[in-house]
Biotite code that builds the C-alpha atoms (Angstrom):
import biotite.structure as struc

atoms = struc.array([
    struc.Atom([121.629, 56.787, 163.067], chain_id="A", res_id=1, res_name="UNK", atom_name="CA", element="C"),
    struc.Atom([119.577, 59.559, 161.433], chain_id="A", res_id=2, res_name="UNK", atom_name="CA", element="C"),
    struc.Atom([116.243, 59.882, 163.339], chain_id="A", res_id=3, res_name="UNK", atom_name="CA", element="C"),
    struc.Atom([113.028, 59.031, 161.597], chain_id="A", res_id=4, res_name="UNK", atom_name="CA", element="C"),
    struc.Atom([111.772, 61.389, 159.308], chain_id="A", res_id=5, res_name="UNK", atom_name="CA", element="C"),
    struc.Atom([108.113, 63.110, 160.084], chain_id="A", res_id=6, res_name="UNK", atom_name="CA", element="C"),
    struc.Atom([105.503, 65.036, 158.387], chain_id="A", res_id=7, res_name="UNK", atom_name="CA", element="C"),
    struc.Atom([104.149, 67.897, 160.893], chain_id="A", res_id=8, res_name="UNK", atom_name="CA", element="C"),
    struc.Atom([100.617, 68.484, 159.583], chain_id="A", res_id=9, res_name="UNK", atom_name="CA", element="C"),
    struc.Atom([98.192, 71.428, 160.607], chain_id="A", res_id=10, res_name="UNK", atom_name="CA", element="C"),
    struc.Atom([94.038, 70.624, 160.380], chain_id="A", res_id=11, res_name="UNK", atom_name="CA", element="C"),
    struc.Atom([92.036, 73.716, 160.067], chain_id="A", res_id=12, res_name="UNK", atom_name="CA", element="C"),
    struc.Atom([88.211, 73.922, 159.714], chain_id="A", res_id=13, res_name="UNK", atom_name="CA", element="C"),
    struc.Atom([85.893, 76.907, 159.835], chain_id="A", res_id=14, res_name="UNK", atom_name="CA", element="C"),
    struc.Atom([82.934, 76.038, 161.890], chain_id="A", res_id=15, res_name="UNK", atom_name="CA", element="C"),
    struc.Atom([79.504, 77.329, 160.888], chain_id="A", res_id=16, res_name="UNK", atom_name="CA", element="C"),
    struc.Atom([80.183, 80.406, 162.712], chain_id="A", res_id=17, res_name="UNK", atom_name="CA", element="C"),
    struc.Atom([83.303, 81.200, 160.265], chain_id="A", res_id=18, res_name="UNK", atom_name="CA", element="C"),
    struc.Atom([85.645, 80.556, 163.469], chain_id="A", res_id=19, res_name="UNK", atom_name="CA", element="C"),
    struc.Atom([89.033, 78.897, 162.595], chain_id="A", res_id=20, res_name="UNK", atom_name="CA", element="C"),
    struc.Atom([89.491, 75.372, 164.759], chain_id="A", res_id=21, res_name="UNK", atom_name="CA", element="C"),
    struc.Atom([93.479, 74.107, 164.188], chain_id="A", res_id=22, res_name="UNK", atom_name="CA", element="C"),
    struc.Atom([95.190, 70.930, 165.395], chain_id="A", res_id=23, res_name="UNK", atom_name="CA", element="C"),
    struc.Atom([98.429, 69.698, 164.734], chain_id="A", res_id=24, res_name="UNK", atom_name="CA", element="C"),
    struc.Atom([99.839, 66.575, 164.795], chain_id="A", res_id=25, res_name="UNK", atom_name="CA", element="C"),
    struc.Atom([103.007, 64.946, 163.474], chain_id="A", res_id=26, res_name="UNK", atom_name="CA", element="C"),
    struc.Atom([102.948, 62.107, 161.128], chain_id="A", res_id=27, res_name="UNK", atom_name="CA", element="C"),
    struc.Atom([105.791, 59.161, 161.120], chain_id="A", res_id=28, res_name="UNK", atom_name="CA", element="C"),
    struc.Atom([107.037, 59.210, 157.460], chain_id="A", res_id=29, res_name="UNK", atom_name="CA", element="C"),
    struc.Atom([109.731, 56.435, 157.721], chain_id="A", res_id=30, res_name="UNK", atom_name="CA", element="C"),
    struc.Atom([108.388, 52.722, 157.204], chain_id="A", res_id=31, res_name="UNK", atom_name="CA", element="C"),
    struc.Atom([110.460, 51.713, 159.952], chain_id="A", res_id=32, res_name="UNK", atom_name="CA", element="C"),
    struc.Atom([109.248, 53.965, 162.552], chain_id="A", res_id=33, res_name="UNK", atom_name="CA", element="C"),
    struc.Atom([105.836, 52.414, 161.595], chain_id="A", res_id=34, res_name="UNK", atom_name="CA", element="C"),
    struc.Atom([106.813, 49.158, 162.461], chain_id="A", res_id=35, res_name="UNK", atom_name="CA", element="C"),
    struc.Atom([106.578, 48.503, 166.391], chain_id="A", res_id=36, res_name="UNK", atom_name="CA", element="C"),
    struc.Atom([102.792, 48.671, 166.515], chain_id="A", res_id=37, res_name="UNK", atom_name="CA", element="C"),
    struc.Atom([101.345, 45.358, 168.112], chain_id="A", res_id=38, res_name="UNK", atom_name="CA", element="C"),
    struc.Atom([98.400, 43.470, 168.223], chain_id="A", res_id=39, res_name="UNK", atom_name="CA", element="C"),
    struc.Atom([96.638, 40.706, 170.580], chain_id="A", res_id=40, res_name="UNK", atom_name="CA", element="C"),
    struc.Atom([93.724, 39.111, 169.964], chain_id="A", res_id=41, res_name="UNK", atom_name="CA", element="C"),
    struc.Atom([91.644, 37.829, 173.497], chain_id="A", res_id=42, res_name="UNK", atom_name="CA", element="C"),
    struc.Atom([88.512, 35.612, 173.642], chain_id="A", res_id=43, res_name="UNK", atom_name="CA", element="C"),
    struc.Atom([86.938, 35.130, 176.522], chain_id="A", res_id=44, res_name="UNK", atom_name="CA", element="C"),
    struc.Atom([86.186, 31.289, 175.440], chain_id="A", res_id=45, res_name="UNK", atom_name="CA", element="C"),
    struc.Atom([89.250, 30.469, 174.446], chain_id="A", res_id=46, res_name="UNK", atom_name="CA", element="C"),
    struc.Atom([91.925, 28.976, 177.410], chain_id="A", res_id=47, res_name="UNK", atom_name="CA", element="C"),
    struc.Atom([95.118, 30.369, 177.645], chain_id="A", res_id=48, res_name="UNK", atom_name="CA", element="C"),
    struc.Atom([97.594, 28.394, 174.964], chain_id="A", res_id=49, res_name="UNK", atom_name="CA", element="C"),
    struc.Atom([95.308, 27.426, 172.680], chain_id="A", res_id=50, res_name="UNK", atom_name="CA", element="C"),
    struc.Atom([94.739, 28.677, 169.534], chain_id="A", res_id=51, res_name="UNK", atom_name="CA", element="C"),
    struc.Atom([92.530, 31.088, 168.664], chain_id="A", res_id=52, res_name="UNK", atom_name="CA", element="C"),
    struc.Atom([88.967, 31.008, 166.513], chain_id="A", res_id=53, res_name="UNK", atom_name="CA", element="C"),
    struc.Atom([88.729, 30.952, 163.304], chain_id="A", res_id=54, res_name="UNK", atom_name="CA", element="C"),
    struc.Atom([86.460, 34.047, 163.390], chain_id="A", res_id=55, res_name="UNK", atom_name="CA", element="C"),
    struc.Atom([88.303, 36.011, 165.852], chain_id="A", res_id=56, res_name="UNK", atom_name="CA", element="C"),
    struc.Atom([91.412, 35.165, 163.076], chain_id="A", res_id=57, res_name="UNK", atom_name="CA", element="C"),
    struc.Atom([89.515, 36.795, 160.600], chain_id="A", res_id=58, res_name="UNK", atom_name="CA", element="C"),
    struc.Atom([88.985, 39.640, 162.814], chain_id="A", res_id=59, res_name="UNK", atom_name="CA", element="C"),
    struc.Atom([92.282, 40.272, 163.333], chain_id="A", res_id=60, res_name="UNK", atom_name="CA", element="C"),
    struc.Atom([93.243, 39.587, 159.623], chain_id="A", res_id=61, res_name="UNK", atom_name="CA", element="C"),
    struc.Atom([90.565, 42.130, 158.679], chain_id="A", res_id=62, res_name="UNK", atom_name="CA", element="C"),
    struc.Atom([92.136, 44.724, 161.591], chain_id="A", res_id=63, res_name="UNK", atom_name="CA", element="C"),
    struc.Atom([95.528, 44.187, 160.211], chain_id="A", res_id=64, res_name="UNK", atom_name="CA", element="C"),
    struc.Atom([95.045, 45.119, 156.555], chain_id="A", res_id=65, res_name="UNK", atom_name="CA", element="C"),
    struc.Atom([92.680, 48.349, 157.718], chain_id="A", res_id=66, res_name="UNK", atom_name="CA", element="C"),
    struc.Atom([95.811, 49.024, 160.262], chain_id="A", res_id=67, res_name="UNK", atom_name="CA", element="C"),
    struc.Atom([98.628, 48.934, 157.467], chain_id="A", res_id=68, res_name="UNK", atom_name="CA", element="C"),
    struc.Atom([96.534, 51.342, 155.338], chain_id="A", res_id=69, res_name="UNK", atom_name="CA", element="C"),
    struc.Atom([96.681, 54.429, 157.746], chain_id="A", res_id=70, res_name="UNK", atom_name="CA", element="C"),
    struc.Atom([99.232, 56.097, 159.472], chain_id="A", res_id=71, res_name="UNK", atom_name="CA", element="C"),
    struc.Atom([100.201, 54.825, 162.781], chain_id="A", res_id=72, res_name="UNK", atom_name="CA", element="C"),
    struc.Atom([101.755, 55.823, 166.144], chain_id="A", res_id=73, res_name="UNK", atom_name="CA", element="C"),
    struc.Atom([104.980, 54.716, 167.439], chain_id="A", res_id=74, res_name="UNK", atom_name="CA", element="C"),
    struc.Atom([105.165, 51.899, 169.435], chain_id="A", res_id=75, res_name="UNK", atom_name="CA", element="C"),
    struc.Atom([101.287, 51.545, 169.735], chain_id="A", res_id=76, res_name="UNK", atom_name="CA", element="C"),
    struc.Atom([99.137, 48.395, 171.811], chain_id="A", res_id=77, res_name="UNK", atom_name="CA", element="C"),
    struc.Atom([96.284, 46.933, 169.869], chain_id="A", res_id=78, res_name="UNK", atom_name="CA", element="C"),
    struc.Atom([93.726, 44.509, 171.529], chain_id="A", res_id=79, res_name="UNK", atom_name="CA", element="C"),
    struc.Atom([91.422, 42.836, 169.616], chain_id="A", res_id=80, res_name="UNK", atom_name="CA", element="C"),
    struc.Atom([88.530, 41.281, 172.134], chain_id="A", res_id=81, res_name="UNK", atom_name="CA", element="C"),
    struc.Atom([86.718, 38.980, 169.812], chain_id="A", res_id=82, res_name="UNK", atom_name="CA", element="C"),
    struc.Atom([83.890, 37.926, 171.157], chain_id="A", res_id=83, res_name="UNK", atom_name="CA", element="C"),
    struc.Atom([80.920, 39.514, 172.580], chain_id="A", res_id=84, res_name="UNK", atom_name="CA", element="C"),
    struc.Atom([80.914, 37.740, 176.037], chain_id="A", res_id=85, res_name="UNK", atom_name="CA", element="C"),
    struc.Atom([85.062, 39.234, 176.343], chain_id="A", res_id=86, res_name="UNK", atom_name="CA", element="C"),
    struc.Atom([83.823, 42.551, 174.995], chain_id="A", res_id=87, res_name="UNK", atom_name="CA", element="C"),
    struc.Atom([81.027, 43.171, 177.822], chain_id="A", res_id=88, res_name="UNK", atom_name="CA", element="C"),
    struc.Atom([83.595, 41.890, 180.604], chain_id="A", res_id=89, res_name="UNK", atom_name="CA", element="C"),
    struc.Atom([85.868, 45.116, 179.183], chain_id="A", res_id=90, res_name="UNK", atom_name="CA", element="C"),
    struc.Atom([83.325, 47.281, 179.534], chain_id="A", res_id=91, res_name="UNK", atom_name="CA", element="C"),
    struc.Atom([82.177, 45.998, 182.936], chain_id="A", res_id=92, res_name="UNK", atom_name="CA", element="C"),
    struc.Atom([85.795, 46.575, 183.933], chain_id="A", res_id=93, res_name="UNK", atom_name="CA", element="C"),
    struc.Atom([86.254, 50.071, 182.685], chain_id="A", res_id=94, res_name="UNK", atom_name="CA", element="C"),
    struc.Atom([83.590, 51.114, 184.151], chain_id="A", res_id=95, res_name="UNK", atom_name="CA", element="C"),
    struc.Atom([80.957, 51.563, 181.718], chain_id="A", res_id=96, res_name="UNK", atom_name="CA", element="C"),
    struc.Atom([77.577, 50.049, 180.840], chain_id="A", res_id=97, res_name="UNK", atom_name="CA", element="C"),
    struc.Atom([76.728, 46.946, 178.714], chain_id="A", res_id=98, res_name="UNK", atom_name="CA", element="C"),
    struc.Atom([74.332, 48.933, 176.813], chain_id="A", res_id=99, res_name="UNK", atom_name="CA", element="C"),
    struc.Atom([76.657, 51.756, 175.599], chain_id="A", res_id=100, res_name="UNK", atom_name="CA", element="C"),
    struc.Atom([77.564, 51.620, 172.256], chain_id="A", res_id=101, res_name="UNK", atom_name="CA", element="C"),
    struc.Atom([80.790, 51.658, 172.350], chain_id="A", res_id=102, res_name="UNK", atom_name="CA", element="C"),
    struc.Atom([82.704, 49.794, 170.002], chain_id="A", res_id=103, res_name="UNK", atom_name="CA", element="C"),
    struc.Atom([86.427, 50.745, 170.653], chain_id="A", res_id=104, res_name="UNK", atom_name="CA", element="C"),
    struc.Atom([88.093, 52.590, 173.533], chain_id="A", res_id=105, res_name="UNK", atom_name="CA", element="C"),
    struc.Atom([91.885, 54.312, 173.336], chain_id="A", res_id=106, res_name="UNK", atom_name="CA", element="C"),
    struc.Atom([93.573, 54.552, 176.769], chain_id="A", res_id=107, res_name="UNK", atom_name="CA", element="C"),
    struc.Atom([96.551, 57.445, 175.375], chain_id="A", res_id=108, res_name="UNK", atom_name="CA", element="C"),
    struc.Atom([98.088, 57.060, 178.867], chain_id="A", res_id=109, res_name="UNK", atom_name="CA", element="C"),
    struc.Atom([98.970, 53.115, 178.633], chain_id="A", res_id=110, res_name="UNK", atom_name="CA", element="C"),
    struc.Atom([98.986, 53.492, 174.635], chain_id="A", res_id=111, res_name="UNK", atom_name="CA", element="C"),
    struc.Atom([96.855, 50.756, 174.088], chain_id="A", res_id=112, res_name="UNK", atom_name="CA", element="C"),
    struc.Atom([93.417, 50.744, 171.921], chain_id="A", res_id=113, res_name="UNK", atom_name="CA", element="C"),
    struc.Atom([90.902, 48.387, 172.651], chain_id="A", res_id=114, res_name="UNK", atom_name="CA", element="C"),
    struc.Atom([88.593, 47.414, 169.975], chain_id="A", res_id=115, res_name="UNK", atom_name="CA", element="C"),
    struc.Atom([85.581, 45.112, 169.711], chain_id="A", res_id=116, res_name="UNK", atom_name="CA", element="C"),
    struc.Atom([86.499, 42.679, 166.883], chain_id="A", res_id=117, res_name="UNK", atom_name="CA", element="C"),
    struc.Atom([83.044, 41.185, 165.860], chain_id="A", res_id=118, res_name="UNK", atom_name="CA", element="C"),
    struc.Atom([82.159, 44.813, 164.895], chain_id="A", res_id=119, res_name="UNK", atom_name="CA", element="C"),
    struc.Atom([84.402, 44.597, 162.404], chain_id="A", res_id=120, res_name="UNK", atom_name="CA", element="C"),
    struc.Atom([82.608, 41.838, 160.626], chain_id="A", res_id=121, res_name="UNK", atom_name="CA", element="C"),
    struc.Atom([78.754, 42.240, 160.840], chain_id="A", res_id=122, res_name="UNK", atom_name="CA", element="C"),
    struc.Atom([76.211, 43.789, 159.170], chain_id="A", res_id=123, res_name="UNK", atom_name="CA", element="C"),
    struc.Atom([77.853, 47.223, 157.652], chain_id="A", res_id=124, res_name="UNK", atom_name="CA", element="C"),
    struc.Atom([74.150, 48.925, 158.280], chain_id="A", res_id=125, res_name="UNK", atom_name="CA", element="C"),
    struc.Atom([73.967, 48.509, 162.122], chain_id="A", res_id=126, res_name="UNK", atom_name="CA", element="C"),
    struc.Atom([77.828, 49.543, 162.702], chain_id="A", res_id=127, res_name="UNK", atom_name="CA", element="C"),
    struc.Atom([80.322, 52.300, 161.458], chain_id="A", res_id=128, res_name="UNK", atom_name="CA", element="C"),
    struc.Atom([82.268, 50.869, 158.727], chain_id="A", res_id=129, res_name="UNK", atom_name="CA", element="C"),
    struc.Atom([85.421, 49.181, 160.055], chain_id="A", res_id=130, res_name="UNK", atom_name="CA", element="C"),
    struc.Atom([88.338, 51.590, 158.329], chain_id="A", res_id=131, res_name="UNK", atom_name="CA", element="C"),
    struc.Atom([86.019, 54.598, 159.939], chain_id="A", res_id=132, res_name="UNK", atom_name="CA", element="C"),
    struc.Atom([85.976, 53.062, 163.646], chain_id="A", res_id=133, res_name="UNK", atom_name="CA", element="C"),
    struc.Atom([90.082, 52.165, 163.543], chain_id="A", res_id=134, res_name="UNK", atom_name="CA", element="C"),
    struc.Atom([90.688, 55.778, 161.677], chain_id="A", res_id=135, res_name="UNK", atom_name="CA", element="C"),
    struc.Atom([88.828, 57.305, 164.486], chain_id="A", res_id=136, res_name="UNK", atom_name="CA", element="C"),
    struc.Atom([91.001, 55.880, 167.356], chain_id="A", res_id=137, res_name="UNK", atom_name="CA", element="C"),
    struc.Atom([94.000, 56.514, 165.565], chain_id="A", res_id=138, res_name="UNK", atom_name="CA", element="C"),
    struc.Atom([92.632, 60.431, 165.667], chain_id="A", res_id=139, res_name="UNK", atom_name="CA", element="C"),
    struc.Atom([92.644, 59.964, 169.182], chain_id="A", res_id=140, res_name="UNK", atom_name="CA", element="C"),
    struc.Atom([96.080, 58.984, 169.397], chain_id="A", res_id=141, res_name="UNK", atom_name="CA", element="C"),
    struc.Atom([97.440, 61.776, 166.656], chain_id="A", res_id=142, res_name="UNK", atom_name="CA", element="C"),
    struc.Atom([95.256, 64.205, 168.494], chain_id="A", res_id=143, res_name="UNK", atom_name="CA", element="C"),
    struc.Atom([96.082, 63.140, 171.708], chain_id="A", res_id=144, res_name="UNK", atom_name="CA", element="C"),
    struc.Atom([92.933, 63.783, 173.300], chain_id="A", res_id=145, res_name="UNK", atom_name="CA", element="C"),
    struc.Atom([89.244, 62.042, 173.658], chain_id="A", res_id=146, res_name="UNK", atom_name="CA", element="C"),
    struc.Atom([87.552, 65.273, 172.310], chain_id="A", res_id=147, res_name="UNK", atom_name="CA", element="C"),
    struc.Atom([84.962, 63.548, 170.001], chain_id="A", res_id=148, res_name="UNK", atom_name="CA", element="C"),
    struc.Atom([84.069, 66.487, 168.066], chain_id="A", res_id=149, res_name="UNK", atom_name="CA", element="C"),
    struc.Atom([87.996, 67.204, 167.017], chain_id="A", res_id=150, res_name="UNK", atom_name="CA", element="C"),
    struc.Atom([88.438, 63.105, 166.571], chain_id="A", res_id=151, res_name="UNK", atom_name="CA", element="C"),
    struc.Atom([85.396, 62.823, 163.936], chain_id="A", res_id=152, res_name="UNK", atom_name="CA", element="C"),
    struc.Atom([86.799, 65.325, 162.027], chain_id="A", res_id=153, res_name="UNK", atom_name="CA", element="C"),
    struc.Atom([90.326, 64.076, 161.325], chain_id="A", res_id=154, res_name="UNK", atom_name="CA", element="C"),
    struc.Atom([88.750, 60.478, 161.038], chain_id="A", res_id=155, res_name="UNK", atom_name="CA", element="C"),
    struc.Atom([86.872, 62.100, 157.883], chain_id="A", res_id=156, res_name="UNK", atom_name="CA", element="C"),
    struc.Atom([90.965, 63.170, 156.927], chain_id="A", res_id=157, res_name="UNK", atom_name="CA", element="C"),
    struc.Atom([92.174, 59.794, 157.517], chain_id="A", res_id=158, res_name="UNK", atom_name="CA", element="C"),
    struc.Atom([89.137, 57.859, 155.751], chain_id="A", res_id=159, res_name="UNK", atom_name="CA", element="C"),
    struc.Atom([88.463, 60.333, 152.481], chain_id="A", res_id=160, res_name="UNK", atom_name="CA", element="C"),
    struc.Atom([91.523, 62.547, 152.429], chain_id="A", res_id=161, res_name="UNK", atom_name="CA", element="C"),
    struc.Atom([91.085, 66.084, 153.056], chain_id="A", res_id=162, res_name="UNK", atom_name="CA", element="C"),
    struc.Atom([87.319, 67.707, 153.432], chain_id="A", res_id=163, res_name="UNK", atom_name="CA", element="C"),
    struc.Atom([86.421, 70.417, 151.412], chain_id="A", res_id=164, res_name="UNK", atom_name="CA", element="C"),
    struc.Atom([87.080, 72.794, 153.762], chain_id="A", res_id=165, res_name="UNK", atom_name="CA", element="C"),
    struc.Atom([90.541, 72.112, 155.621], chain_id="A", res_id=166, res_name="UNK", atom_name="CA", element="C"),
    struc.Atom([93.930, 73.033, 154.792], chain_id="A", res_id=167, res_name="UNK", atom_name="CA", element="C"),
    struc.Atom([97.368, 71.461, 155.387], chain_id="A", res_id=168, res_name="UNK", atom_name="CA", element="C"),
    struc.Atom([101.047, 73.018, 155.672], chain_id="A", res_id=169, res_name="UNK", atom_name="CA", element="C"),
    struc.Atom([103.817, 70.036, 155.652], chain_id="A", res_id=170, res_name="UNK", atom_name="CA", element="C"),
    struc.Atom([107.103, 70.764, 157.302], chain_id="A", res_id=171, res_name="UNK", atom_name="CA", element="C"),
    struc.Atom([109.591, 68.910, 158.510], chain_id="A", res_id=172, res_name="UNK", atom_name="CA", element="C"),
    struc.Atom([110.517, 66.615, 156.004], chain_id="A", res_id=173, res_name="UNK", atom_name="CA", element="C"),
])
């Protein structure tokens, strides 16, 4: 079997300070090797077996379709906590604070993203706009680091397409 193809792509900005800043990262361009992503959804109200809320359905409908429009990892874990109550007990648990405003959280070790669902469907003003949030863990994972700086700036790739002022070489096809 003839391994998947890929699209090797280099991201260059000049900073302010006309310094070149370049990241690569490789690109699966197979549908197949797209395919073994998964995702669970977890409520903390709902017991184990039974079916899950409509809402945190929707969530994960809403998650799904933003998923299937950007490129994706390998064999990737997505978790979906869809309630606020589940959310907090995640952030309790990895250590952080209630009150940070954090609405997703990529572990690239255990290649699983965490995500808080109910983001996804309130008010557009008070949150990032769902595509940006997903696009900007998936930067992680390309990246393969939790710079923030670097991640914001291939979410704005992912999201819009290229910015003004990056380039791309593609090899490897």
């Amino acid at each position: 079997m003839a391994p998947a193809a890929r699209i090797l792509i280099l991201l260059c900005f000049f900073s302010i300070t006309s310094e070149l800043s370049c990241r690569a990262f490789v690109l699966p361009d197979a549908p197949g090797f797209r395919e073994t992503n998964d995702v669970s959804i977890v409520s903390s109200f709902v017991p184990v077996g039974q079916a899950a809320p409509a809402e945190c359905k929707e969530q994960a409908r809403i998650f799904v379709q933003l998923l299937a429009s950007l490129p994706r990892p390998h064999s990737w874990h997505w978790v979906l906590i869809c309630d606020g109550a589940g959310w907090r007990k995640f952030l309790e648990l990895s250590g952080r604070a209630e009150t940070e405003n954090i609405i997703a959280s990529t572990d690239l070790l255990g290649r699983t993203t965490y995500i808080e669902g109910a983001k996804l469907l309130t008010n557009r003003s008070l949150n990032p706009e769902p595509k940006k949030v997903v696009a900007h863990e998936l930067a992680h994972i390309w990246l393969g680091i939790n710079d923030e700086a670097d991640a914001k700036k291939l979410t704005e790739f992912l999201v819009r397409g290229f910015p003004e002022n990056a380039f791309v070489l593609e090899a490897g096809r």
